[in-house]
MARGU-378264 format. One record per residue (C-alpha): residue number from 1; x, y, z. Coordinates in steps of 0.5 Angstrom, whole numbers, padded with zeros to 4 digits, m for minus. Each point is the difference from the previous one (the first is absolute). Layout:
<bavexs>
(NUM,(X,Y,Z))
...
</bavexs>
This chain:
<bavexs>
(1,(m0020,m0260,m0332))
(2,(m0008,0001,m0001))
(3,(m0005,m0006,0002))
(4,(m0004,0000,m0007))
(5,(m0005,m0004,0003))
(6,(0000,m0005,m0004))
(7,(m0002,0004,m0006))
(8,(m0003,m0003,m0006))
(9,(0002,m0001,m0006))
(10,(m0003,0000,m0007))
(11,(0004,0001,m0006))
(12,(m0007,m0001,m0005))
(13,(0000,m0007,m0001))
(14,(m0003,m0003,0007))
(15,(m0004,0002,0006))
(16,(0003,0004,0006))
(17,(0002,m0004,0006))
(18,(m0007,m0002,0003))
(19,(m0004,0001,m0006))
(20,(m0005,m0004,m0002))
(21,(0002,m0003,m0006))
(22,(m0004,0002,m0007))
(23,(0000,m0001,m0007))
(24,(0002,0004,m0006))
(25,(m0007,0001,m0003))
(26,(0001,m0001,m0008))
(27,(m0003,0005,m0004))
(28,(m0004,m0005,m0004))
(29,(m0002,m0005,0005))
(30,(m0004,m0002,0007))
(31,(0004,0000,0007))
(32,(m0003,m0005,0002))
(33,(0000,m0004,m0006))
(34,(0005,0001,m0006))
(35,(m0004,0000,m0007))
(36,(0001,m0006,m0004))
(37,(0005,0000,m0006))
(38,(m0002,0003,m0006))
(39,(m0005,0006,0004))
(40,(m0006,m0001,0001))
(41,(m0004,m0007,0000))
(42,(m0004,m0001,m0007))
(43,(m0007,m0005,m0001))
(44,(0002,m0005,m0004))
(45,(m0004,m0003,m0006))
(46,(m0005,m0006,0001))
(47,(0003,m0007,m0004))
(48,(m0007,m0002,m0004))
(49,(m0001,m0006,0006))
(50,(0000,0005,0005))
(51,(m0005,0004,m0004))
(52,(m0004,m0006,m0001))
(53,(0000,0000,0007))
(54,(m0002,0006,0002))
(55,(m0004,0002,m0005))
(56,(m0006,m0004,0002))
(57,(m0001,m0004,m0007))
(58,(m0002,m0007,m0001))
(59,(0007,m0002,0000))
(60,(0001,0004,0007))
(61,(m0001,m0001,0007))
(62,(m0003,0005,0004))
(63,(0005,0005,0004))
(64,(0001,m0002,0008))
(65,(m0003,0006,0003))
(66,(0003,m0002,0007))
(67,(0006,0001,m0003))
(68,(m0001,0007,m0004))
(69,(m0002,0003,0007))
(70,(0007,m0003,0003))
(71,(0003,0003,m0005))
(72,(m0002,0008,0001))
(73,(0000,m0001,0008))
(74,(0008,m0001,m0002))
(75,(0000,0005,m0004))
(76,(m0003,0004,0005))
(77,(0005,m0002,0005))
(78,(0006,0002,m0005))
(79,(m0003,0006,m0001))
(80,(m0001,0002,0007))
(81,(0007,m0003,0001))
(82,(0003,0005,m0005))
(83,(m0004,0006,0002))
(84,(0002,m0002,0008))
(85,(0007,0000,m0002))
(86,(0000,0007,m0004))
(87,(m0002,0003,0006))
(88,(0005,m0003,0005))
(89,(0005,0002,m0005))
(90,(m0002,0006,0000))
(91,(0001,0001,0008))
(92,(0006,m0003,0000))
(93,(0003,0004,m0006))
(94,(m0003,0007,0005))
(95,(0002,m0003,0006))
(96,(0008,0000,m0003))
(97,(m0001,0007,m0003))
(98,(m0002,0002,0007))
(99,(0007,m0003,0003))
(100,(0005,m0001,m0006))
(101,(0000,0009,0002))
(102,(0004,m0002,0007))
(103,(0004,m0006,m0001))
(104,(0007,0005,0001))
(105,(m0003,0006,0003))
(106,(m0003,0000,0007))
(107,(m0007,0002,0001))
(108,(m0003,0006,0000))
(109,(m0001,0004,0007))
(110,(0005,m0004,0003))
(111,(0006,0004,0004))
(112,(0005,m0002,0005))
(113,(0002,0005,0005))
(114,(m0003,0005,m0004))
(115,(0002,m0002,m0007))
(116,(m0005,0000,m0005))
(117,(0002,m0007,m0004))
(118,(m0005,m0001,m0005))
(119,(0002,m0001,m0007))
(120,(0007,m0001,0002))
(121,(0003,m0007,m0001))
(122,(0003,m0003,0006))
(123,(0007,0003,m0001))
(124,(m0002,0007,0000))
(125,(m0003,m0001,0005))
(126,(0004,m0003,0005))
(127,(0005,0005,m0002))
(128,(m0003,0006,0002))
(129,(m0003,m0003,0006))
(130,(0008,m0001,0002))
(131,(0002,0005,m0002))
(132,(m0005,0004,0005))
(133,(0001,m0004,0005))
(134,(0007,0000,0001))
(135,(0000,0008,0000))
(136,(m0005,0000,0005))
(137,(0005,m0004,0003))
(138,(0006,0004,m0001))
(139,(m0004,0007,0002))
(140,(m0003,m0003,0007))
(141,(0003,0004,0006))
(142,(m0001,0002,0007))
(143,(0005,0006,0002))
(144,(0000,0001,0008))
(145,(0001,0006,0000))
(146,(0001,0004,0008))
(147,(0000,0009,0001))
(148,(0008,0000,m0002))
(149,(0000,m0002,m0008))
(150,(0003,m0007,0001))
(151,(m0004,m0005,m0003))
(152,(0001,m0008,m0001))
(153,(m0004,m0003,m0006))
(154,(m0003,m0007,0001))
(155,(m0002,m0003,m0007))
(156,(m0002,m0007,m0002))
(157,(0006,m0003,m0001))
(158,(0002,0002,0008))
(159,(m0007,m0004,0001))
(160,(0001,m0005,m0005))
(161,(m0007,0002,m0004))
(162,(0000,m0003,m0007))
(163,(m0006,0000,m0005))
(164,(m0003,m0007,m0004))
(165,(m0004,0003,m0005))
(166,(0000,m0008,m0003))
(167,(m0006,m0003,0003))
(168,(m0004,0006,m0001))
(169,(0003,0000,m0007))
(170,(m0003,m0007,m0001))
(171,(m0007,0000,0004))
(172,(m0001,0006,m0005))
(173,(0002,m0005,m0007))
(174,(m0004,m0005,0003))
(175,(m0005,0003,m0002))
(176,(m0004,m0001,m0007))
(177,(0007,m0005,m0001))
(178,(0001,m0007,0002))
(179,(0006,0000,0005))
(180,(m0001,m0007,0003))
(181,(0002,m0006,m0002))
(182,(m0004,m0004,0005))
(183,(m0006,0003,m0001))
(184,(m0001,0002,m0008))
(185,(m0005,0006,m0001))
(186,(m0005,m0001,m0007))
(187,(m0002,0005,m0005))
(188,(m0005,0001,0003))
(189,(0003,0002,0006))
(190,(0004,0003,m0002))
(191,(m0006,0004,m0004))
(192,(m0004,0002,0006))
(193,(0006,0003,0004))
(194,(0002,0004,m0005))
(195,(m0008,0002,m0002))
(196,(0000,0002,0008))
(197,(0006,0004,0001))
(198,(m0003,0004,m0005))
(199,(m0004,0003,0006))
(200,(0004,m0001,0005))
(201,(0007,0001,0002))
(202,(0005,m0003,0005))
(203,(0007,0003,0004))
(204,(0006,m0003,0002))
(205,(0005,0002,0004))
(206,(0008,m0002,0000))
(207,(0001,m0004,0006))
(208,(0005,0003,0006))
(209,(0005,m0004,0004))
(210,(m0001,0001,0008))
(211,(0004,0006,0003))
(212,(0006,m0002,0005))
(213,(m0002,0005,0006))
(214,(0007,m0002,0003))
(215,(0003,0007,m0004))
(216,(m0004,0004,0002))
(217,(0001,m0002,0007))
(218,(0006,0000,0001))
(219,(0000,0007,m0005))
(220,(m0005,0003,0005))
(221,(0005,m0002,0007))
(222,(0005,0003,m0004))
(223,(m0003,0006,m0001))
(224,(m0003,0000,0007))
(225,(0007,0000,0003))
(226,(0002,0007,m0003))
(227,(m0007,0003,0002))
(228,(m0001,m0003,0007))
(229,(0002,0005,0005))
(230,(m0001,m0003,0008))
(231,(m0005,0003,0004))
(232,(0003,0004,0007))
(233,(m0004,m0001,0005))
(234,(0000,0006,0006))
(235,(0004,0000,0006))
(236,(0001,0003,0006))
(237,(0007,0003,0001))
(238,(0000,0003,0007))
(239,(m0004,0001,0006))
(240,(0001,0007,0004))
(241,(m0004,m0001,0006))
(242,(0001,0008,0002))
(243,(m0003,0002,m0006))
(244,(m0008,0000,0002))
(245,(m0002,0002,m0007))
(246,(0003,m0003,m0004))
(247,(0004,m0006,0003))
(248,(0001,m0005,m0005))
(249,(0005,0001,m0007))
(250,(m0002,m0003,m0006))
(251,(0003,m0004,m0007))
(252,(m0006,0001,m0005))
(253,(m0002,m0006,m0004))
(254,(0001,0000,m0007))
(255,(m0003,m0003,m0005))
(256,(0002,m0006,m0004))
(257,(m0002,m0002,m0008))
(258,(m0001,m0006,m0004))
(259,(m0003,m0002,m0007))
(260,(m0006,m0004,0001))
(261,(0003,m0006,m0004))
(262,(m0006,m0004,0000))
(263,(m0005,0006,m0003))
(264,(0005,0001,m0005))
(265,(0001,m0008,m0002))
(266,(m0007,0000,m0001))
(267,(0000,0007,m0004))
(268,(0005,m0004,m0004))
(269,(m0003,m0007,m0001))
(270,(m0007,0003,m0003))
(271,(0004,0004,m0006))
(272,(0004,m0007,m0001))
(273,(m0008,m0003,0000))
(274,(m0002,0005,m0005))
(275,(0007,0001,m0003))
(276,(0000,0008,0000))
(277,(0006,0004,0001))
(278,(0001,0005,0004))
(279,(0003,0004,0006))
(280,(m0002,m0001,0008))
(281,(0002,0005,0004))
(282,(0004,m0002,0007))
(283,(m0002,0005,0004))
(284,(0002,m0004,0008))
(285,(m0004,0001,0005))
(286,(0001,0002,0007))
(287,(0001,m0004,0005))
(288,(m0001,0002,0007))
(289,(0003,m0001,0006))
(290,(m0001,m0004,0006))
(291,(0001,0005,0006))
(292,(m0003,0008,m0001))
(293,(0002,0006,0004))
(294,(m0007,0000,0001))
(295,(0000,m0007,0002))
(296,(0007,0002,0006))
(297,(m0004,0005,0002))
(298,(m0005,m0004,0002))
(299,(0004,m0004,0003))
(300,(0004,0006,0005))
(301,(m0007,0003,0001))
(302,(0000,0002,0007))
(303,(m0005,m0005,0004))
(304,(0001,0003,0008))
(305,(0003,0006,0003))
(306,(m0001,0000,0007))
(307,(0003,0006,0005))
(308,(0001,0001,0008))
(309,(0002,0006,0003))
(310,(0006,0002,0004))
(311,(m0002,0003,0006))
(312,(0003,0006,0002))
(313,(0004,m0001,0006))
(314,(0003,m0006,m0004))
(315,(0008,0002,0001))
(316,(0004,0001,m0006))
(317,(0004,m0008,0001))
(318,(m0007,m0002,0001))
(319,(m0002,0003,m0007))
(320,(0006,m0002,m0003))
(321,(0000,m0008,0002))
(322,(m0007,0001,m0003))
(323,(0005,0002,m0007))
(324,(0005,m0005,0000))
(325,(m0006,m0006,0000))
(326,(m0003,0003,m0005))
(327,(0007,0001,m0004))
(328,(0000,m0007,0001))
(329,(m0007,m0001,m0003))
(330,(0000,0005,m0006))
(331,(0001,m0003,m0006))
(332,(m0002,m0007,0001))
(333,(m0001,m0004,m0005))
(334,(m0004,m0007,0002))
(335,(0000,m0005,m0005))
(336,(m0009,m0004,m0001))
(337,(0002,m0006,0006))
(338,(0004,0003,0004))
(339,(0000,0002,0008))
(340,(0003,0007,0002))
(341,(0002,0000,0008))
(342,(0000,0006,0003))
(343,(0007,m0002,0005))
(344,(0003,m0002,m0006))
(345,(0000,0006,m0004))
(346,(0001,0004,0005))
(347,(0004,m0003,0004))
(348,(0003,m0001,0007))
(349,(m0001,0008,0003))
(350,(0007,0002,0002))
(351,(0005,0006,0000))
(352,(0004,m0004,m0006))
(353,(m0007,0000,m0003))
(354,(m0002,0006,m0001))
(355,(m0004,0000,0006))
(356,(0000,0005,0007))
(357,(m0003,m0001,0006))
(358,(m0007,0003,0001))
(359,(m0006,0000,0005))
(360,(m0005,m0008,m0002))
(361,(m0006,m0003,0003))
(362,(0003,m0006,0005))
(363,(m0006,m0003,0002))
(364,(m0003,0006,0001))
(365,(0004,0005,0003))
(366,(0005,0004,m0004))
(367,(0008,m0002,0001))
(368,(0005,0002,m0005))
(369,(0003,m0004,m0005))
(370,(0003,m0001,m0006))
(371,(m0004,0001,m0006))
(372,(m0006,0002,0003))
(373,(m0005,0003,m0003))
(374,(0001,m0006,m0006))
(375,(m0007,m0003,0002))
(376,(m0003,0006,m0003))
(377,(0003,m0002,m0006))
(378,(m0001,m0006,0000))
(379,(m0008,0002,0002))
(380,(0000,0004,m0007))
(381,(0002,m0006,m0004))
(382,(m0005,m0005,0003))
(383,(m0005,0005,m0002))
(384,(0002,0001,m0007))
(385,(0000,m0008,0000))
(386,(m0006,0000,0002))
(387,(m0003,0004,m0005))
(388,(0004,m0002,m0005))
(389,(m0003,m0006,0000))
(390,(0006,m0004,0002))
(391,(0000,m0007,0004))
(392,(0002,0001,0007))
(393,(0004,m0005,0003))
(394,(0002,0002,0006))
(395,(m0002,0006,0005))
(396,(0000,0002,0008))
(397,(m0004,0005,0002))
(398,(0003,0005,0005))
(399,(m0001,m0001,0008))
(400,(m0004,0006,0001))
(401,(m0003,0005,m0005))
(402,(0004,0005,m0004))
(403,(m0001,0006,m0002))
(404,(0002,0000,m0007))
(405,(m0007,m0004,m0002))
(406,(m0006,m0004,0002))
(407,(0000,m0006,0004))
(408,(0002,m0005,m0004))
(409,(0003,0002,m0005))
(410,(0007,0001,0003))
(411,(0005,m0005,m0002))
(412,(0006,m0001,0006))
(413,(0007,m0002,m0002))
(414,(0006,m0002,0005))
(415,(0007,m0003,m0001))
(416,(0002,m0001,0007))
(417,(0003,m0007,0000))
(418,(m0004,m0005,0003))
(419,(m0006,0005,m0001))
(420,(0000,0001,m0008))
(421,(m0006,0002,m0002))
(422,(m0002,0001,m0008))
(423,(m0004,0002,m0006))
(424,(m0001,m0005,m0005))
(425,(m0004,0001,m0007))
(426,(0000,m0003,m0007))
(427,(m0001,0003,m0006))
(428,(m0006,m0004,m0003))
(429,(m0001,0005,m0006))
(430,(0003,m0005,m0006))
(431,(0004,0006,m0001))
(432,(0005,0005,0003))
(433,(0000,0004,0006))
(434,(0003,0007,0001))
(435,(0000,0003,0006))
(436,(0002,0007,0002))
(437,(0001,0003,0007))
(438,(0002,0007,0003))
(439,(m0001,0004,0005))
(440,(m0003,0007,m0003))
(441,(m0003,0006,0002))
(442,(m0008,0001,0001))
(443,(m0003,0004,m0007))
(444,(m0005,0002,0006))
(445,(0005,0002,0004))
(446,(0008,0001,m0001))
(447,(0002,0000,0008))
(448,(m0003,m0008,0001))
(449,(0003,m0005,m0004))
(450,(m0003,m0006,m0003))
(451,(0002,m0007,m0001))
(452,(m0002,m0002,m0007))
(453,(m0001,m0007,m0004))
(454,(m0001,m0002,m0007))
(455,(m0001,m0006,m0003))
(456,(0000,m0002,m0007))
(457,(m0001,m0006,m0005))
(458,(m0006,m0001,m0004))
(459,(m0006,0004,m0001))
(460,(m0005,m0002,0005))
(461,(m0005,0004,m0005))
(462,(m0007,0000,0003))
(463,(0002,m0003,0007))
(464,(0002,0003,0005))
(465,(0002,m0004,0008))
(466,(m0002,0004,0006))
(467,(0002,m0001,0007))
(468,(m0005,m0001,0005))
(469,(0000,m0001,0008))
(470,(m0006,m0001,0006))
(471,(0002,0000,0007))
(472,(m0005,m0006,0002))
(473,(0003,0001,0007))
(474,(0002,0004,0005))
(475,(0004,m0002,0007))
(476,(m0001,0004,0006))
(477,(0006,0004,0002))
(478,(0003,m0003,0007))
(479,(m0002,0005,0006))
(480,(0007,m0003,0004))
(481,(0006,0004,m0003))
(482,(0006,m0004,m0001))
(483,(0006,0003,0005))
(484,(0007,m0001,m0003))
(485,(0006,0002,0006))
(486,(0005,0004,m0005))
(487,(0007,m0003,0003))
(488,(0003,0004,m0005))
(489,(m0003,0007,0001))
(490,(m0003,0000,m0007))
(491,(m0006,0003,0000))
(492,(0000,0000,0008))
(493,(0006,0004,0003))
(494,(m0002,0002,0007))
(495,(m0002,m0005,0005))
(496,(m0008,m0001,0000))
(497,(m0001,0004,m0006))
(498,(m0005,m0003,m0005))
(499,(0000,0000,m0007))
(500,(m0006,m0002,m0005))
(501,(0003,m0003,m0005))
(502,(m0005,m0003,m0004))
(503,(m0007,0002,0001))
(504,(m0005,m0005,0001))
(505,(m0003,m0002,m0007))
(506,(m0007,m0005,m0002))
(507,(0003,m0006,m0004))
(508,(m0003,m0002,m0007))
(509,(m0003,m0004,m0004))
(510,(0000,0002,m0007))
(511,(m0002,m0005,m0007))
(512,(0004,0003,m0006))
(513,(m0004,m0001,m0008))
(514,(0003,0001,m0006))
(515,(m0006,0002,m0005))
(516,(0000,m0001,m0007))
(517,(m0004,0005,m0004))
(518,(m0002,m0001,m0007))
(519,(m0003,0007,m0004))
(520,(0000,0003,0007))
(521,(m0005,m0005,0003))
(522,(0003,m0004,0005))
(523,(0000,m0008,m0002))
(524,(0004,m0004,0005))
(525,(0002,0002,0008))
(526,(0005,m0006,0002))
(527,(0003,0000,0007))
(528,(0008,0000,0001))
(529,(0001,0000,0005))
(530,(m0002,0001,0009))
(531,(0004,0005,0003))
(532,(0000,0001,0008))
(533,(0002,0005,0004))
(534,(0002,m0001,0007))
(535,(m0004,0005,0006))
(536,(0006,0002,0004))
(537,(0000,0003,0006))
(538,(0003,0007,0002))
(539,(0007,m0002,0002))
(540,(0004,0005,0005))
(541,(0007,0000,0001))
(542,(0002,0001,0009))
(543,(0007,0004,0001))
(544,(0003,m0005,0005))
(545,(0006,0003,0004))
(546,(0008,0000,m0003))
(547,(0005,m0002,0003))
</bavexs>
């Protein structure tokens, strides 16, 4: 089971694995050179032949003195040999007590993962360093825990994660032991790596496999599937046009919540690359809703309220014509894009339709109608439009000037057939228009009535538009009156009698603005529009006489 490192092996008779090979140095004898048989060598005694020769007689011959000097220069060499040897045997006999220590045992300050492994042979070792690593193993987990006490555990066998001490184990043996058999370590080396880890240390860690995240992924999209709440975006739920204060009913936003899975996955990574256990806290976060009743208010803030007032001689069917168009008006609701026609709101102004006969402007004189009085509803309404900051598409001035409002910012309407006159606007706002009409009481004075318009949609903020008008000419009154024989006695009942219907009138020409003010300062004046007023002449109707 436990990878040795090719740990080597001495019974006593021969070198380690690596070693270099030495000699076993007799108690008698050189290392270099064994002593000859017998002990030591001993000078042997001259024959009388060799005397005569050396003693220098008659009889001998003189000795070679060359010879006599090679002769100690060798012996000195011997000598120098033997000495030479002695220290190198010593060397090699210090060298290998320095390893012979080590040959079964790591060396000292050497530990993996945090063990110390000096002087434990390799089997002790490597058993103690599995052992840690495989508790460290089992005992490694994550819990992901939310406010309501459940918890789910990811351990490392929910990823995957092993430990491998082995590598580790024999990078740390291969210290001060020769462990390759392609590249053999000498004595020597050996030596010098354990004289040097002496002073020094070295630590190695257990190799850990590559985690699988695809868990935790898919651990997290469970756990974000019970956590997650949809945000409710706000909404407007009804629209009462006759409430002035408060028209619009709403349905409050909630807020949603969800975990912040990509937070938590890298919470999660960094304690599997540290490998520490502990809990992390789910605690979602909220999340917020598109749309606010903050933000519908300010899609329904009031952009215009434009009023007219009711002149005291108008007639009770005149004031009520006014009611029924404006009933047909109050509670509109007109979509970003689309056009709003006046006659088709309101309708045709007819008895089935609500509508009584009234008192109208026909080319300047007063006639009954039905539905008269309609053009100041229609009056009010253009000037709410114009206010509001809305397209007009399609808008006629009335022939003469009426008493509601100034000049050129009245709007006159007509249903007679092959006479239809309308007034057309656009809602441009890129979001909804809700419009409000009524006839109610002046605060200023409860005996006068008022035609009242108000616009909603999105909140203008700074801006405002204004309705502006010039009068850049005026028309001379004619001085001839126009006379008109009343043949059916309408005005005129006796025979010659005049009657001033209409009284002589200048004309006019009036240019009408729209001023856009921003922060209360007047940044745009565009024209809209060119109205004319014709001047008319005073028109009398002459009694003629009856049959």
């Amino acid at each position: 089971m436990y990878n040795q490192g090719y740990p080597p092996q001495n019974n006593g008779q021969q070198s380690p694995l690596g070693y270099a090979q030495y000699v076993q140095y007799p108690q008698n004898g050189s290392p270099w050179y064994p002593p000859m048989p017998g002990g030591v060598p001993q000078e042997q005694p001259l024959s009388p032949f060799q005397a005569s020769k050396r003693g220098g007689g008659a009889r001998g011959n003189k000795p070679n003195k060359r010879k006599s000097i090679k002769w100690q220069l060798v012996k000195l060499l011997i000598l120098i040999l033997v000495l030479a040897g002695a220290v190198a045997g010593g060397y090699v006999i210090k060298v290998t007590a320095d390893v012979r220590p080590y040959v079964k045992t790591f060396l000292d300050n050497i530990s993996v993962d945090g063990i110390p492994l000096g002087g434990k042979t390799w089997e002790e070792g490597s058993r103690e360093v599995w052992a840690q690593a495989q508790a460290k193993q089992n005992r490694w987990y994550v819990r992901l825990k939310n406010s309501a006490g459940e918890s789910k555990d990811i351990t490392a066998e929910t990823l995957g994660i092993t430990f491998d001490p082995s590598a580790a184990l024999e990078k740390a043996w291969a210290i001060g032991h020769d462990t390759s058999r392609t590249h053999r370590k000498t004595i020597f080396e050996l030596q010098q790596e354990i004289a040097a880890m002496k002073n020094s240390s070295a630590e190695f860690f257990s190799f850990q496999q590559s985690a699988n995240t695809a868990p935790i992924d898919s651990i997290l999209g469970l756990l974000q599937k019970r956590a997650y709440t949809a945000p409710q975006d706000a909404a407007i739920i009804g629209f009462d046009p006759d409430n002035t204060k408060n028209p619009f009913t709403f349905q409050r936003e909630v807020w949603g919540k969800e975990l912040d899975t990509a937070a938590i996955k890298e919470q999660i990574l960094e304690m599997v690359q540290t490998f520490q256990s502990g809990e992390i806290m789910l605690e979602p976060r909220p999340l917020a809703p598109k749309v606010t009743v903050a933000d519908l208010q300010k899609s329904v803030a009031q952009r215009a309220r434009a009023v007219t007032p009711i002149d005291k001689h108008s007639t009770n069917e005149r004031n009520e014509n006014i009611r029924v168009a404006f009933s047909k008006l109050n509670g509109k609701i007109l979509k970003d894009g689309e056009k709003l026609s006046f006659n088709k709101v309101v309708g045709r102004r007819t008895q089935k339709n609500g509508f009584y006969q009234a008192f109208e402007y026909n080319y300047g004189e007063l006639v009954p109608g039905w539905g008269g009085g309609v053009c100041q509803a229609s009056t009010t309404v253009y000037l709410a439009v114009a206010q509001a900051g809305l397209t007009i598409v399609d808008r006629t001035a009335h022939g003469t000037p009426v008493s509601y409002t100034e000049k050129g910012k009245d709007a006159t309407v007509s249903d007679t057939r092959g006479r239809e006159i309308d007034f057309v606007f656009r809602n441009n706002t890129g979001s909804n228009i809700y419009l409000a009409a009524h006839v109610i009481s002046d605060p200023s004075n409860k005996n006068r009535l008022l035609c009242e318009v108000r616009i909603y949609g999105q909140d203008l903020g700074n801006v405002r538009y204004a309705l502006e008008t010039e009068i850049v000419k005026k028309v001379p009154m004619p001085m001839e009156p126009e006379y008109i024989q009343d043949t059916t006695g309408k005005y005129a009942t006796v025979p010659g009698e005049e009657i001033t219907v209409i009284e002589a009138s200048e004309g006019y020409v009036v240019d009408s603005f729209l001023c856009t003010i921003v922060d209360g300062v007047q940044t745009e004046r565009k024209k809209i529009d060119r109205d004319t007023y014709p001047a008319r002449p005073a028109r009398i109707y002459v009694g003629v006489f009856r049959e």
